[in-house]
MIDOSE-1310 file (N, C-alpha, C; in nm, 2 decimals, decimal comma, always signed):
residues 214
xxxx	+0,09/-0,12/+0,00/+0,00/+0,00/+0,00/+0,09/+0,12/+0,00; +0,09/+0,20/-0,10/+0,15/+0,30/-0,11/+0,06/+0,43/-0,11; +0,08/+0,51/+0,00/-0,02/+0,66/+0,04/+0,07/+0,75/+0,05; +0,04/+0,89/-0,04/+0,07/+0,99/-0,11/-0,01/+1,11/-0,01
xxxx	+0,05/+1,19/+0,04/+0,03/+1,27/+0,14/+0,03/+1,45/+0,04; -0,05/+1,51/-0,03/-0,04/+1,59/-0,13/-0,13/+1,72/-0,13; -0,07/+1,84/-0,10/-0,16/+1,94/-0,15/-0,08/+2,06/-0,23; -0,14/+2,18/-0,27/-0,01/+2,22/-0,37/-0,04/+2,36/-0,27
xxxx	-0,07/+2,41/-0,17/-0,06/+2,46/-0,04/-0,04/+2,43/+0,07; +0,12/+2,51/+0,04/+0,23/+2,46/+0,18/+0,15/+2,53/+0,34; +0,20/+2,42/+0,41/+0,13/+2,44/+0,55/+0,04/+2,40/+0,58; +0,00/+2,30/+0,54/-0,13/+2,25/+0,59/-0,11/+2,14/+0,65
xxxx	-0,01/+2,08/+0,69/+0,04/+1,97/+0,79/+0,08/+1,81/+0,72; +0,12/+1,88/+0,58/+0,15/+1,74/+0,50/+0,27/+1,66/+0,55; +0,36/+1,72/+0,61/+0,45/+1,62/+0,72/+0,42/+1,53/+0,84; +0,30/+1,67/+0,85/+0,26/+1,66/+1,04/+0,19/+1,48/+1,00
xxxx	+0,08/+1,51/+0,89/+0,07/+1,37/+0,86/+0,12/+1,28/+0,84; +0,18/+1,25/+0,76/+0,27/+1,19/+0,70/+0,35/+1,13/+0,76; +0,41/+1,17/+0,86/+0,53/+1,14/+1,00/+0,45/+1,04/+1,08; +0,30/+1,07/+1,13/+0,25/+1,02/+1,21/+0,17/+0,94/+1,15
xxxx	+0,11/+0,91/+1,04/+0,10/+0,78/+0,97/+0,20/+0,67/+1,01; +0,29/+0,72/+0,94/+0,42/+0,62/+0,94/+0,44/+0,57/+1,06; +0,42/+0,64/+1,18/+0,46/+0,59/+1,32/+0,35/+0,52/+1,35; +0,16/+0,52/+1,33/+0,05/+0,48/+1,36/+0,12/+0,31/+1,28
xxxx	+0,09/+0,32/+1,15/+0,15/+0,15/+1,10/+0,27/+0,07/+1,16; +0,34/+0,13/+1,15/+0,52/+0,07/+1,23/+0,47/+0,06/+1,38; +0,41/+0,13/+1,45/+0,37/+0,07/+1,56/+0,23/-0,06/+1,58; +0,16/-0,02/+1,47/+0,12/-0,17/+1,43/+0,21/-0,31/+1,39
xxxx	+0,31/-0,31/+1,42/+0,39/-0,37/+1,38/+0,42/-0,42/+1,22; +0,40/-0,33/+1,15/+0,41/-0,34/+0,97/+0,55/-0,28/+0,96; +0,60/-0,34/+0,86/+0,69/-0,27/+0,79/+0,71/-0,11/+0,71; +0,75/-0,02/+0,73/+0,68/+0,07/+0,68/+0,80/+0,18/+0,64
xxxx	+0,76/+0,22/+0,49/+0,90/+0,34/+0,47/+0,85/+0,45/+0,42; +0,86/+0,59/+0,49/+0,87/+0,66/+0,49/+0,92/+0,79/+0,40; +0,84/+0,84/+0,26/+0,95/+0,88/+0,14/+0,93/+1,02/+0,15; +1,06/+1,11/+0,19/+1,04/+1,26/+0,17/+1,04/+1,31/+0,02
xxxx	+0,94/+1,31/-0,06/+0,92/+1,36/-0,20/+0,91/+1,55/-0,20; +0,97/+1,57/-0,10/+0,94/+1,74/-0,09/+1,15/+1,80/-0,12; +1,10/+1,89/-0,16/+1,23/+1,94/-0,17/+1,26/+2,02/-0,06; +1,18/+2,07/+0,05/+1,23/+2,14/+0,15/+1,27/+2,01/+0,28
xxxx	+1,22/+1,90/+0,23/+1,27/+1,78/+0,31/+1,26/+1,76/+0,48; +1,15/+1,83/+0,48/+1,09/+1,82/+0,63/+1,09/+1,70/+0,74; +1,07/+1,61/+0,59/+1,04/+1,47/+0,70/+1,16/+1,46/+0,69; +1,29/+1,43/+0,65/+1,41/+1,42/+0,69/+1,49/+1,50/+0,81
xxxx	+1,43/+1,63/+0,81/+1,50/+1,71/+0,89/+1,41/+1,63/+1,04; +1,30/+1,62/+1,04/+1,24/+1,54/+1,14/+1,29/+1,42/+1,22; +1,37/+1,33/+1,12/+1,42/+1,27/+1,16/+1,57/+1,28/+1,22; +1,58/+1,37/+1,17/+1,76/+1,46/+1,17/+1,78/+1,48/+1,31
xxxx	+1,65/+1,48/+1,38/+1,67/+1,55/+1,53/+1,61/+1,49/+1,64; +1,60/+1,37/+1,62/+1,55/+1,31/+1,70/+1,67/+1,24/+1,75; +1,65/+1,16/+1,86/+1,81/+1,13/+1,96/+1,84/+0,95/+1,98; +1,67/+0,89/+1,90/+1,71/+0,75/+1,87/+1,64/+0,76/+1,75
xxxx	+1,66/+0,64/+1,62/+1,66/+0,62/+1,46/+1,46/+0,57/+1,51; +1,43/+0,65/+1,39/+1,28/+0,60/+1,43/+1,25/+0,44/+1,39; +1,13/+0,44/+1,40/+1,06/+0,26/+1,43/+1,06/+0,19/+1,26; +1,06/+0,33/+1,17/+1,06/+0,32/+1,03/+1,17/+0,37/+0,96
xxxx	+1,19/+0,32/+0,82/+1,29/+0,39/+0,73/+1,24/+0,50/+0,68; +1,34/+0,62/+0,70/+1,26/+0,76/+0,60/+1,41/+0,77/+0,49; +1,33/+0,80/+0,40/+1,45/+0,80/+0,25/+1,41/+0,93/+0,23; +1,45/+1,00/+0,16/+1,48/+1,13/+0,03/+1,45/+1,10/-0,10
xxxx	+1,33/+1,13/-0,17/+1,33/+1,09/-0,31/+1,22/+1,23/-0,39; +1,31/+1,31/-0,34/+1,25/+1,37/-0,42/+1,27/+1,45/-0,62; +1,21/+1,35/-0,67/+1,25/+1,28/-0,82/+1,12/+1,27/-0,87; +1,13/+1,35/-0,98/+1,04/+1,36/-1,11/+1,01/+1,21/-1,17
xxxx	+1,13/+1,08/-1,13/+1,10/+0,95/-1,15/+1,09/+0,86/-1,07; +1,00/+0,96/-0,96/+0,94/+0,88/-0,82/+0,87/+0,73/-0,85; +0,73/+0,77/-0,96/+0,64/+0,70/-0,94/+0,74/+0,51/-1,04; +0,85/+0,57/-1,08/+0,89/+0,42/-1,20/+1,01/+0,40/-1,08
xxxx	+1,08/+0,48/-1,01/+1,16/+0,39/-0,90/+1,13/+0,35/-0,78; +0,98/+0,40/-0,70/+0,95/+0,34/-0,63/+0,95/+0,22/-0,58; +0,80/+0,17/-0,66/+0,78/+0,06/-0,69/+0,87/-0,03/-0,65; +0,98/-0,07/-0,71/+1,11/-0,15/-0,70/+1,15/-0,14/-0,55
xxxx	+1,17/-0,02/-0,49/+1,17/+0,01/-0,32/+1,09/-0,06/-0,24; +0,95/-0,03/-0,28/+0,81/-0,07/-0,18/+0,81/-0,21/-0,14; +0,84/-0,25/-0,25/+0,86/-0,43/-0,24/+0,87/-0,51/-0,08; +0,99/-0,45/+0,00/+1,06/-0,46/+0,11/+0,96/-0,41/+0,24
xxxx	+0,83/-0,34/+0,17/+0,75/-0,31/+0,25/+0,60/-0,28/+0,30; +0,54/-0,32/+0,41/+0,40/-0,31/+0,37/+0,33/-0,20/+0,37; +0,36/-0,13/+0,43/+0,30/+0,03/+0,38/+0,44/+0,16/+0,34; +0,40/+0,23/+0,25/+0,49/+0,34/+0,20/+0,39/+0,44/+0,24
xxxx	+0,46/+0,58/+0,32/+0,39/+0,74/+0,28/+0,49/+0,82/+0,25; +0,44/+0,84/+0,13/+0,49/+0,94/+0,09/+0,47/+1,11/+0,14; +0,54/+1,14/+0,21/+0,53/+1,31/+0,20/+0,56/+1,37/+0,06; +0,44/+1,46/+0,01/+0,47/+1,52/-0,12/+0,49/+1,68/-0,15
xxxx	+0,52/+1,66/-0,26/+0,58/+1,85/-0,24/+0,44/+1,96/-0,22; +0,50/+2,09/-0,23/+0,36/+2,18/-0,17/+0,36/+2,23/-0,33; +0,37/+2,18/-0,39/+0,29/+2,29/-0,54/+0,26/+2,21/-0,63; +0,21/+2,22/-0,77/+0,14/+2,15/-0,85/+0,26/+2,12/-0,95
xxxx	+0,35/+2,02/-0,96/+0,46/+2,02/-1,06/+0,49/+1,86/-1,08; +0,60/+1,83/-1,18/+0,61/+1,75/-1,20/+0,64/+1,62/-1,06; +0,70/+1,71/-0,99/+0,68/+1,59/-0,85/+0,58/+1,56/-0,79; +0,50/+1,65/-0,80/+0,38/+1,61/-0,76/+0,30/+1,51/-0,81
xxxx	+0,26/+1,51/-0,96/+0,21/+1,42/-1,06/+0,30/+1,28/-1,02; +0,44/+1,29/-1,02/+0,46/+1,15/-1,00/+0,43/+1,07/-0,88; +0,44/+1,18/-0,74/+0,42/+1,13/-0,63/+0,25/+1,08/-0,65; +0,20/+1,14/-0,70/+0,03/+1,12/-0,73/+0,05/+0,93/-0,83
xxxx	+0,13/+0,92/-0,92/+0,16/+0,83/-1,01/+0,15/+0,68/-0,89; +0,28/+0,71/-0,81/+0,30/+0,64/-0,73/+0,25/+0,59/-0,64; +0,13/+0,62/-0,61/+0,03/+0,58/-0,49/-0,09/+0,54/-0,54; -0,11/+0,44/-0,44/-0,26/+0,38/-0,44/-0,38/+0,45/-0,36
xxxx	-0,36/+0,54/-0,32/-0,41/+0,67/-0,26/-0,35/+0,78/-0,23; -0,41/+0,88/-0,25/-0,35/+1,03/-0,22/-0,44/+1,08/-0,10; -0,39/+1,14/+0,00/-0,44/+1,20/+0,08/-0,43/+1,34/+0,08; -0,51/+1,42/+0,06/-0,53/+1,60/+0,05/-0,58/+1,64/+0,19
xxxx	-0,42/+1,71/+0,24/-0,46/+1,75/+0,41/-0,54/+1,90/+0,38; -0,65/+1,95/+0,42/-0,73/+2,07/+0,40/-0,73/+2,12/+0,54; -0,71/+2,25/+0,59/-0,77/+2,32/+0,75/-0,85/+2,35/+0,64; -0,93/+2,44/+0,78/-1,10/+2,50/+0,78/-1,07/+2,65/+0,73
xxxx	-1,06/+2,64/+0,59/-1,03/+2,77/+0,52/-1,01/+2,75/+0,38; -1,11/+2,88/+0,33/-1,18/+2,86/+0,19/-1,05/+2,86/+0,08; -0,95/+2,92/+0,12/-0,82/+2,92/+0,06/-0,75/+2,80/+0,03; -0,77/+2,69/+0,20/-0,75/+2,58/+0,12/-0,80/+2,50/+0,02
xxxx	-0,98/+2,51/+0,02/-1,05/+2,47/-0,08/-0,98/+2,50/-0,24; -0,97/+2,58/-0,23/-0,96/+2,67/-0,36/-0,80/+2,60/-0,40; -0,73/+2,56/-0,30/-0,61/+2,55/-0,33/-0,61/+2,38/-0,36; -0,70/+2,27/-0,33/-0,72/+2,20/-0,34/-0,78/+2,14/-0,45
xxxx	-0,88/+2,21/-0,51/-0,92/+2,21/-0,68/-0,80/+2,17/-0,75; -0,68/+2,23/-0,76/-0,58/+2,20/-0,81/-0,51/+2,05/-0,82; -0,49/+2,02/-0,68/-0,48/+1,86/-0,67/-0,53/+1,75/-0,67; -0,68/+1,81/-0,66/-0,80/+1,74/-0,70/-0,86/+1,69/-0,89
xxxx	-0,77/+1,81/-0,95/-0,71/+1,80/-1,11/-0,60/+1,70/-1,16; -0,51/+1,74/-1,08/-0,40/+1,67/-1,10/-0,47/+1,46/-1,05; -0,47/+1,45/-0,97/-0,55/+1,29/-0,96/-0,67/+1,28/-1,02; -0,74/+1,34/-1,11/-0,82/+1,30/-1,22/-0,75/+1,29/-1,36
xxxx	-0,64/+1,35/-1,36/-0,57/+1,33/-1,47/-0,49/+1,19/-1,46; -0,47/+1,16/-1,33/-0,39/+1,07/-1,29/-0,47/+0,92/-1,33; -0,61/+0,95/-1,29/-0,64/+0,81/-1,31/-0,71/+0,79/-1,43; -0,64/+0,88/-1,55/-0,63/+0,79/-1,71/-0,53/+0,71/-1,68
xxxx	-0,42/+0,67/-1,61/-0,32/+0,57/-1,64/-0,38/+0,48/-1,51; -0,45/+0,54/-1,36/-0,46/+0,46/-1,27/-0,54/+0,49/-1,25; -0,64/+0,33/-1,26/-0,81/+0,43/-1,26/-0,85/+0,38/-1,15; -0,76/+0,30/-1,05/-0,84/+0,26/-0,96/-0,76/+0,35/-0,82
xxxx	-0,72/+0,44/-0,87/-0,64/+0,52/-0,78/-0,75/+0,57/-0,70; -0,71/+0,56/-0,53/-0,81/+0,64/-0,45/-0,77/+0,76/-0,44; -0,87/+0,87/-0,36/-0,81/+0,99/-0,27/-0,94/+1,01/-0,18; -0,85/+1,12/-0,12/-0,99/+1,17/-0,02/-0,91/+1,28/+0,06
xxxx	-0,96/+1,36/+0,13/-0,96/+1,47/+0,21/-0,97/+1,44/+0,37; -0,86/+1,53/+0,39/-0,80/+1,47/+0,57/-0,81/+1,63/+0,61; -0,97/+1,63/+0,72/-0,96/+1,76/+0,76/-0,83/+1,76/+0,85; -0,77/+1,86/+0,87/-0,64/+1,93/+0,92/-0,69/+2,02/+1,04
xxxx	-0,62/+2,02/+1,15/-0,66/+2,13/+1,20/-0,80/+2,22/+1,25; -0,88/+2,12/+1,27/-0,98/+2,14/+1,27/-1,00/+2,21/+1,45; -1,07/+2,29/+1,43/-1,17/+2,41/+1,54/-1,29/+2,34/+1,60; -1,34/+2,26/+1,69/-1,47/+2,20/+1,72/-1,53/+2,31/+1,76
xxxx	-1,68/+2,24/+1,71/-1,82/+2,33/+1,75/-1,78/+2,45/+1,73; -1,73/+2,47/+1,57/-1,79/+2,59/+1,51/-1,83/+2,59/+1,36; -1,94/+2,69/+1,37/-1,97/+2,74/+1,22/-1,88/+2,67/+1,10; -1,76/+2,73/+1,11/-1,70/+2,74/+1,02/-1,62/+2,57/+1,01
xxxx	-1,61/+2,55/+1,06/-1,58/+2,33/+1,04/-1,70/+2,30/+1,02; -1,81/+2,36/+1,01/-1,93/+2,27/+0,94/-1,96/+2,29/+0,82; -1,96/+2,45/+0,80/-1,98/+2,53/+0,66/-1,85/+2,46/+0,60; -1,74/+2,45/+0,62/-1,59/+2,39/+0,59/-1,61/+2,22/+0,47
xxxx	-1,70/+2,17/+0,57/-1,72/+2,05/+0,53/-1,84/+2,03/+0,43; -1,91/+2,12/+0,41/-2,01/+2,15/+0,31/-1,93/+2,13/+0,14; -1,85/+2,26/+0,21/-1,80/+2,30/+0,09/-1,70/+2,23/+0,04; -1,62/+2,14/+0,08/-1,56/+1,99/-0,01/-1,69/+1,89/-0,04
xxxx	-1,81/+1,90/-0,11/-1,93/+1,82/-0,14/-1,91/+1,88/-0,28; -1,83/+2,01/-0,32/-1,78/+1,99/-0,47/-1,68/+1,93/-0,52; -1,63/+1,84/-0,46/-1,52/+1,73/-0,51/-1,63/+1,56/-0,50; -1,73/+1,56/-0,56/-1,81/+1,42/-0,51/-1,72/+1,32/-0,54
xxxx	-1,60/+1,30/-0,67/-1,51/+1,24/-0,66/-1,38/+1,15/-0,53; -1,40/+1,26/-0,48/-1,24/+1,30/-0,34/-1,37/+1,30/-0,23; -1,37/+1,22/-0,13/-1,48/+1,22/-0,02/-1,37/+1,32/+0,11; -1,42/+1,37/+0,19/-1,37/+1,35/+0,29/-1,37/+1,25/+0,41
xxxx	-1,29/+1,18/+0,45/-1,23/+1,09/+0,52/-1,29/+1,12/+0,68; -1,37/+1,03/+0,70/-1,48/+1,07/+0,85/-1,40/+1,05/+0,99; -1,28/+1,14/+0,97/-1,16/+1,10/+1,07/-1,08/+1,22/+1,11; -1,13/+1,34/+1,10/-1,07/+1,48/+1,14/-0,96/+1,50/+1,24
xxxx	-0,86/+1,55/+1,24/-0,77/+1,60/+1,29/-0,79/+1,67/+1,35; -0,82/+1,72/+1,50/-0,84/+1,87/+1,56/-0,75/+1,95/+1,61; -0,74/+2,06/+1,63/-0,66/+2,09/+1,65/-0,56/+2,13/+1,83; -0,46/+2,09/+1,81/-0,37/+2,03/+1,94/-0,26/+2,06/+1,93
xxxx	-0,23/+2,11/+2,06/-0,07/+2,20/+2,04/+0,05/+2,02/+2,04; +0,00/+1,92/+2,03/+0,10/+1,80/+2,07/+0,16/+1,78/+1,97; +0,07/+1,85/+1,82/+0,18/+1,81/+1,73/+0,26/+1,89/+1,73; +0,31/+2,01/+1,73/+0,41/+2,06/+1,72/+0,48/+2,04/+1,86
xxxx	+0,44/+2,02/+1,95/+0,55/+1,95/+2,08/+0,61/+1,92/+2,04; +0,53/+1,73/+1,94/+0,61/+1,63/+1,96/+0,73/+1,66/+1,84; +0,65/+1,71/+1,77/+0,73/+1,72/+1,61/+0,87/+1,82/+1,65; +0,87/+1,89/+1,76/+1,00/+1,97/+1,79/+1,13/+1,89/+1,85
xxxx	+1,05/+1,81/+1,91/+1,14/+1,65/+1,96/+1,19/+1,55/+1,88; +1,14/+1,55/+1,75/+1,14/+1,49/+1,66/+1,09/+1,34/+1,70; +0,96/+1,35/+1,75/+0,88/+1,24/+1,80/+0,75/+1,22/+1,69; +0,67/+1,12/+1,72/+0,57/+1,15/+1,65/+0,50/+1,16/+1,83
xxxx	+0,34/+1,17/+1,74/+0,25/+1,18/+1,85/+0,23/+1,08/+1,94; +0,22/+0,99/+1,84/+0,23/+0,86/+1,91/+0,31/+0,80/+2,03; +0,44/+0,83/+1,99/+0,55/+0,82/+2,11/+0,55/+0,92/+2,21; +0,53/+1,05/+2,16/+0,45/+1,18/+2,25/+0,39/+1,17/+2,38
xxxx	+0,27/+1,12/+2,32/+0,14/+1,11/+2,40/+0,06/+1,00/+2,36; +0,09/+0,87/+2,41/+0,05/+0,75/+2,31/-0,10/+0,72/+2,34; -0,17/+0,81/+2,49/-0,28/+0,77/+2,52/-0,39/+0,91/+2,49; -0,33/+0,98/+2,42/-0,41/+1,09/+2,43/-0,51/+1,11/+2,32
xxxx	-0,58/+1,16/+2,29/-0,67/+1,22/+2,20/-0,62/+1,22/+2,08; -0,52/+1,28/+2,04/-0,46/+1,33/+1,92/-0,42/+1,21/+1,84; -0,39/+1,10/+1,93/-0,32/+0,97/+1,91/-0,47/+0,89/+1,84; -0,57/+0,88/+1,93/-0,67/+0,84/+1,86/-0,73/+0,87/+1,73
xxxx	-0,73/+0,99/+1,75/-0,76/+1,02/+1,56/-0,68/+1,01/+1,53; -0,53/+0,98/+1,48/-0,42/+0,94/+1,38/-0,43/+0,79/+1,41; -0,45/+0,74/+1,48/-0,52/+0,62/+1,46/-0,64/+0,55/+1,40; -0,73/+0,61/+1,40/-0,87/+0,60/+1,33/-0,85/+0,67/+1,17
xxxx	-0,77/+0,75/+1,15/-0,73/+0,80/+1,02/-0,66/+0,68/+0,97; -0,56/+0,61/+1,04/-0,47/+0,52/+0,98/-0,54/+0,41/+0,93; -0,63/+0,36/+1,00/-0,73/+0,22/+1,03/-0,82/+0,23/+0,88; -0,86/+0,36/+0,88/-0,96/+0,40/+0,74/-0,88/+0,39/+0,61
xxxx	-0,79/+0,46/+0,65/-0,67/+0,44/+0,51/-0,64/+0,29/+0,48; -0,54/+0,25/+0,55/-0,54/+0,06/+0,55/-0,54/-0,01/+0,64; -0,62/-0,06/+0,65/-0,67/-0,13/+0,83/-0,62/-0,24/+0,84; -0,56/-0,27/+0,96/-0,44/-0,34/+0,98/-0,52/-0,41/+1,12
xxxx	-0,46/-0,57/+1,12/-0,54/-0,62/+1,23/-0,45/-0,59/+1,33; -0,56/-0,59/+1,44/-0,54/-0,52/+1,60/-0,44/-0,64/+1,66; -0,47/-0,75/+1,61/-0,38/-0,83/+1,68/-0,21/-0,80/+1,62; -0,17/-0,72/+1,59/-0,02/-0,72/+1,52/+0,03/-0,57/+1,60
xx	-0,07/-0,50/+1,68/-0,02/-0,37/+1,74/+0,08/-0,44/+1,91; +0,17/-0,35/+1,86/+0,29/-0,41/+1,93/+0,25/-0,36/+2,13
């Protein structure tokens, strides 16, 4: 299973996910590698600073011939995320090539909508060669019990293609704790809240039996 972490507006927590995916499966006890496809290379520097080698492999591939050298990589593994770049370009199409799903992290802001059309283009184009390619939408950041994360969620009902993912992210100062540690959440705060939804996100994406969590 190879998942593609992608929006072409930077800042919306496409590492923040991506990092903690990877930690949610590898602590399921799966094999699991980790691909920095961004050229500002976040998820490497994440790992750069952390004080023991994480539970998973993180590589650097950020290459226009992501999606034809992957593959050959994955092999070694049961799940791949890819972290993908923040703009609409040839890395991006390939990281989109490469995956059996793309994940589009959106917060509760019409700018992300708008910014999201775009990547939501790019994987329609995608699945002339991959038609069984999934996607979906990973609220980010989300505000509870307000207006605007309801009206929010409305307004991705113009992608009927791209669902949003019934697994929201809210918003919590633990990821940026952990992520300053170079932790994920998981090892963070393994019993908290935050851990549960990146868990319930992970489960939806590729659900993994409960008897293999370590």
């Amino acid at each position: 299973m190879i998942v593609g972490v992608l929006n072409q507006k930077g800042g919306v927590g496409k590492t923040t996910i991506a990092v903690n995916l990877a930690s949610c499966y590898s602590q399921a006890g799966l094999r699991v590698l980790l691909v920095d496809a961004d050229p500002q290379a976040s998820a490497l520097a994440w790992s750069g600073v952390r004080e023991a080698e994480p539970a998973f492999v993180v590589v650097g591939m950020a290459k226009a011939t992501l999606h034809r050298e992957l593959p050959a990589l994955a092999k070694g593994y049961d799940v791949v995320v890819i972290d993908g770049p923040p703009r609409v370009n040839e890395l991006a199409r390939a990281a989109i090539l490469a995956s059996d799903m793309v994940l589009i992290p959106v917060q509760p802001s019409p700018y992300d909508v708008w910014a999201a059309a775009e990547t939501v283009q790019l994987i329609r184009e995608a699945r002339i060669y991959r038609e069984n390619l999934r996607a979906g939408f990973v609220i980010n950041r989300k505000i509870t019990n307000t207006a605007i994360g309801r009206d929010f969620a409305a307004a991705l009902d113009q992608f009927p293609d791209t669902p949003a993912l019934d697994a929201p992210l809210v918003q919590r100062v633990i990821y940026a704790e952990s992520a300053a540690r170079g932790l994920s959440v998981l090892e963070a705060a393994p019993r908290s809240e935050a851990s549960r939804e990146l868990k319930r996100l992970a489960a939806l994406i590729f659900p993994y039996p409960e008897r293999q969590a370590a």
